[in-house]
ZAPA-49138 format. One record per residue (C-alpha): chain; x, y, z; residue number from 1. Coordinates in pm, whole numbers, padded with zeros to 5 digits. Layout:
N
+-----+--------+--------+--------+-----+
! mol !     px !     py !     pz ! seq !
+-----+--------+--------+--------+-----+
!   A !      X !      Y !      Z ! NUM !
...
+-----+--------+--------+--------+-----+
This chain:
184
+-----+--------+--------+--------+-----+
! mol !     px !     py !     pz ! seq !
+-----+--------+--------+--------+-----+
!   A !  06833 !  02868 ! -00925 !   1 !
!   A !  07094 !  02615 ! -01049 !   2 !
!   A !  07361 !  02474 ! -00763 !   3 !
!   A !  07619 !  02668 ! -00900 !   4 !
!   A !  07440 !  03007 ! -00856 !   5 !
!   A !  07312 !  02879 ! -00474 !   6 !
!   A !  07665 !  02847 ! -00405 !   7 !
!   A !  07798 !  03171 ! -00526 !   8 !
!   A !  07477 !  03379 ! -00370 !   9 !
!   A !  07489 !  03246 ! -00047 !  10 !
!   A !  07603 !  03431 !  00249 !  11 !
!   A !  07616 !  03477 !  00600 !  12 !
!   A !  07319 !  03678 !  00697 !  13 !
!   A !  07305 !  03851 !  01010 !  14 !
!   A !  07002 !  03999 !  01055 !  15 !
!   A !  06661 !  03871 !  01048 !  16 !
!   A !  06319 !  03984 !  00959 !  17 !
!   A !  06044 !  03920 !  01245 !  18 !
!   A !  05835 !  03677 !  01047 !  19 !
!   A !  05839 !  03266 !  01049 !  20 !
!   A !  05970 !  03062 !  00786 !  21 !
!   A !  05657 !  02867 !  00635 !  22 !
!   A !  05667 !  02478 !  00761 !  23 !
!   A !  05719 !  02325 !  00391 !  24 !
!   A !  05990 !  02543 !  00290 !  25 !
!   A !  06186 !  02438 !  00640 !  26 !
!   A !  06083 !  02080 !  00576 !  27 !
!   A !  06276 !  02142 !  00240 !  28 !
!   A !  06542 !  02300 !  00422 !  29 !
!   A !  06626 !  01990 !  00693 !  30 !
!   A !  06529 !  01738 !  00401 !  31 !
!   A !  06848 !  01847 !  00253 !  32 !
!   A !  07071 !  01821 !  00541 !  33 !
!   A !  06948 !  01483 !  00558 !  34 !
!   A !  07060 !  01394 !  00206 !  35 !
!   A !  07453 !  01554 !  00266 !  36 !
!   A !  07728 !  01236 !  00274 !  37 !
!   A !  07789 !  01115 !  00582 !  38 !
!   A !  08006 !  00847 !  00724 !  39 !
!   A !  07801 !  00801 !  01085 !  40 !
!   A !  07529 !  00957 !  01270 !  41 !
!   A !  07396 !  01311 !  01371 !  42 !
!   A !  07030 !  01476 !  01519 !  43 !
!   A !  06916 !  01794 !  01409 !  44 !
!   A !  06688 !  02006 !  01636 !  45 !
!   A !  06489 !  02255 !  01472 !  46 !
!   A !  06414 !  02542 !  01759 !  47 !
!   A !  06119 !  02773 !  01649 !  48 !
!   A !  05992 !  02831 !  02028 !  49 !
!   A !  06118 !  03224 !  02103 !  50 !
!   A !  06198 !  03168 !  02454 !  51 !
!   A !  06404 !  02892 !  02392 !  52 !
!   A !  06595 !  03044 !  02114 !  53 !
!   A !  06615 !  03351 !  02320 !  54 !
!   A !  06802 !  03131 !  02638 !  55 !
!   A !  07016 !  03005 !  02368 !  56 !
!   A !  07116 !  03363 !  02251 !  57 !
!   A !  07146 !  03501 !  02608 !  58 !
!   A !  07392 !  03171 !  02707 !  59 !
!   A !  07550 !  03200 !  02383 !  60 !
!   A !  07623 !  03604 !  02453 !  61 !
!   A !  07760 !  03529 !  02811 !  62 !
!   A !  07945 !  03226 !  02689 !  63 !
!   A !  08127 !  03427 !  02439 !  64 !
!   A !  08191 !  03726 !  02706 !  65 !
!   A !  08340 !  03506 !  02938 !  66 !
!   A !  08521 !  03305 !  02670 !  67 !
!   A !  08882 !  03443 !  02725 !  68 !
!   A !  08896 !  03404 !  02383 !  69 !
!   A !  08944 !  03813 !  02222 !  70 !
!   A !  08769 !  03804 !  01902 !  71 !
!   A !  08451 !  03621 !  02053 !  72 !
!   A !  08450 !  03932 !  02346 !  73 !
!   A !  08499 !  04183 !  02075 !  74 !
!   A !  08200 !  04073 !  01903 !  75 !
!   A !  08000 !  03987 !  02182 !  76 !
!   A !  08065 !  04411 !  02326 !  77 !
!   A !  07930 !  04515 !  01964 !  78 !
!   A !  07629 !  04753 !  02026 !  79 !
!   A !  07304 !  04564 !  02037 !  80 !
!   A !  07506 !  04231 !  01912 !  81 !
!   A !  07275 !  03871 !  01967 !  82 !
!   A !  07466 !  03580 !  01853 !  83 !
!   A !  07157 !  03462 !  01698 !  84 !
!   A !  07033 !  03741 !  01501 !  85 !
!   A !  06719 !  03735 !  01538 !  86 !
!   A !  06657 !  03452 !  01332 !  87 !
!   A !  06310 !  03269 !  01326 !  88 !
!   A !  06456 !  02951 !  01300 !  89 !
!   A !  06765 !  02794 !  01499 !  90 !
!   A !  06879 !  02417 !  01384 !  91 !
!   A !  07115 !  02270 !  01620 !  92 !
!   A !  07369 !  01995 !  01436 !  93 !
!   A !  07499 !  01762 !  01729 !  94 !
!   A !  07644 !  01393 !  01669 !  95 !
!   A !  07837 !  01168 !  01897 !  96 !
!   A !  08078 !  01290 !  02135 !  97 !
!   A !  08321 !  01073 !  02061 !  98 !
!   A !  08288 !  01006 !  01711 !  99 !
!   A !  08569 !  01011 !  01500 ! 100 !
!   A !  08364 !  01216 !  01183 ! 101 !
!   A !  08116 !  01395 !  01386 ! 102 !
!   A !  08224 !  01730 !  01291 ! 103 !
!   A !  08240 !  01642 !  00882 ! 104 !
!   A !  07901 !  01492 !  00929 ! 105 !
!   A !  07738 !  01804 !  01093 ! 106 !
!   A !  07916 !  02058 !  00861 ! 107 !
!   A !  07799 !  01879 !  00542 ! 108 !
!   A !  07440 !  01881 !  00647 ! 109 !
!   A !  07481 !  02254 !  00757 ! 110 !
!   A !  07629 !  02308 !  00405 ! 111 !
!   A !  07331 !  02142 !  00249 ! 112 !
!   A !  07079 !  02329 !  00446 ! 113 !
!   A !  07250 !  02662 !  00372 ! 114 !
!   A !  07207 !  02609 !  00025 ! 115 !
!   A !  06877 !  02480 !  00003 ! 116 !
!   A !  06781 !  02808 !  00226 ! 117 !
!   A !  06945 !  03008 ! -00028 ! 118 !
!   A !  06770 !  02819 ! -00353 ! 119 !
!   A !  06433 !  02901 ! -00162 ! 120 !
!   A !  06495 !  03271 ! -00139 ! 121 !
!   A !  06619 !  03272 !  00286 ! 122 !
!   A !  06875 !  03411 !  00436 ! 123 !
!   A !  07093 !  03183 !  00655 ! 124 !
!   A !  07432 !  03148 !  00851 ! 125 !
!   A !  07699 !  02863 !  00957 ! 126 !
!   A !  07717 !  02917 !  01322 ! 127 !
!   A !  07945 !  02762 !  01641 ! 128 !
!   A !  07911 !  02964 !  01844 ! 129 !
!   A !  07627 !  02837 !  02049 ! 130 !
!   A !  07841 !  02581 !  02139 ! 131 !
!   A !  07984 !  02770 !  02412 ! 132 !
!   A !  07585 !  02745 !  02552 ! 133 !
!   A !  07531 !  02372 !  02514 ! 134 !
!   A !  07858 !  02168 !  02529 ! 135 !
!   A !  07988 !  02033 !  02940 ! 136 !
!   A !  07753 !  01948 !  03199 ! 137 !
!   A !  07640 !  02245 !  03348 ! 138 !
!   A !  07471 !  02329 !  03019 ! 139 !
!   A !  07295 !  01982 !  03011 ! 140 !
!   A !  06940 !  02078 !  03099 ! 141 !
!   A !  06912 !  02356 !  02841 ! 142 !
!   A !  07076 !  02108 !  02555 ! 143 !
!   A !  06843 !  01830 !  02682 ! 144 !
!   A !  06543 !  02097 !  02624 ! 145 !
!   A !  06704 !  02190 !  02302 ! 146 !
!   A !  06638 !  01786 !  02170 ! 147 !
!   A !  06997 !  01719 !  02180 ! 148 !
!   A !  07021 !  01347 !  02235 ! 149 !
!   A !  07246 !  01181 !  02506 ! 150 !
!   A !  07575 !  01153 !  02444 ! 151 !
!   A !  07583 !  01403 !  02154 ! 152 !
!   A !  07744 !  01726 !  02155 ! 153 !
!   A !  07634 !  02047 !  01972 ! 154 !
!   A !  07875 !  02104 !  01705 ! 155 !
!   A !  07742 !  02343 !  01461 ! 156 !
!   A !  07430 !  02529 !  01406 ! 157 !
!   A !  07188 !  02723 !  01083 ! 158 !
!   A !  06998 !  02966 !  01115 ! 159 !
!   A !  06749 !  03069 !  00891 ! 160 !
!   A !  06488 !  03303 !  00806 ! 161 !
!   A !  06383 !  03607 !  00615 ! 162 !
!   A !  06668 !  03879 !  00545 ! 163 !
!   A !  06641 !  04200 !  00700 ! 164 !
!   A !  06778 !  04480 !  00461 ! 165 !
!   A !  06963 !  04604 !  00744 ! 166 !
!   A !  07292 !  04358 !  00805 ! 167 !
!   A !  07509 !  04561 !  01057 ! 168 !
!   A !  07704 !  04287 !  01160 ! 169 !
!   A !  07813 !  04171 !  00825 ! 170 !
!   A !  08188 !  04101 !  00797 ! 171 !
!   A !  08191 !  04198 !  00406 ! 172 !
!   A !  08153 !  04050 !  00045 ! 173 !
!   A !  08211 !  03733 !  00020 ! 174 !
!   A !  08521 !  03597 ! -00197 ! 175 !
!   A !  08693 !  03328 ! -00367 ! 176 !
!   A !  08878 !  03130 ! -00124 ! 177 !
!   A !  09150 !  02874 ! -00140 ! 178 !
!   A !  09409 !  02767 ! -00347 ! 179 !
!   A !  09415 !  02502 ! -00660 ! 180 !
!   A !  09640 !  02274 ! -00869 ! 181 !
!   A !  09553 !  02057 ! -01121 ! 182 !
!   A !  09784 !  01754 ! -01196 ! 183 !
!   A !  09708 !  01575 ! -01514 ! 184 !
+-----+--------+--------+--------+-----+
């Protein structure tokens, strides 16, 4: 699959199959989020332990219940909705708190790993929600467990894995977006 292709196939998948992602192809998968452009640091955690993921997803669900925020409680009182989907594999993008780039940084490895994930045949999905789980202090013991480092935040997630043929929480095709001008 050329880049161009990656790009245009890949979505956000939302459901998973139960079945792990094989260790080389997820090695292939954080290789490339190592590789994105960068202008300072961030740690990626790669959660494949189901009880862990599955604190993450019950934090995340209460988190975004008790958000205030309307579309994240909408979602959240879908029928049989887990922020996490299921997914095998949960990689955690955190980088200093206080650095100036740290959200650039994370979101271009994301991007890298999303494609990569598509190239090898996976579904995936850009995720911030879990945020709501691992950001402030009273969610420091489950981010410390979680291999976030000290003094990072969480500020994106991937999630990866098989794709289930069944993707009820899909939001719908994908599109074109943005506007462009070319000045010669």
């Amino acid at each position: 699959m050329d880049i161009l292709e990656a790009i245009a196939k890949r979505k956000s998948v939302r459901a998973y199959l139960d079945k792990p992602v094989p260790a080389d192809d997820l090695e292939k998968i954080i290789e490339a989020g190592r590789w994105a452009p960068n202008a300072g640091p961030f740690h990626i955690s790669v959660i494949r332990n189901p009880e862990l993921r599955q604190r993450i997803n019950d934090r995340t669900l209460d988190a975004m219940v008790n958000s205030g925020i309307e579309f994240l409680r909408k979602r959240a009182a879908l029928p049989g909705y887990q922020p996490l989907y299921g997914a095998p594999v949960l990689i955690l993008l955190s980088a200093p708190e206080e650095g100036p780039y740290s959200p650039v940084n994370t979101s271009l490895a994301a991007e890298n790993m999303l494609l990569m994930a598509t190239g090898l045949g996976f579904g995936s999905c850009y995720l911030v929600s879990p945020t709501l789980a691992l950001k402030g202090e009273s969610n420091r013991s489950l981010a410390e467990e979680a291999g976030i480092p000290d003094g990072y935040g969480l500020v994106c997630a991937v999630i990866v894995g098989y794709a289930a043929a069944e993707n009820k929480f899909t939001v719908g095709e994908r599109t074109r977006k943005g506007s462009v001008s070319y000045i010669d």
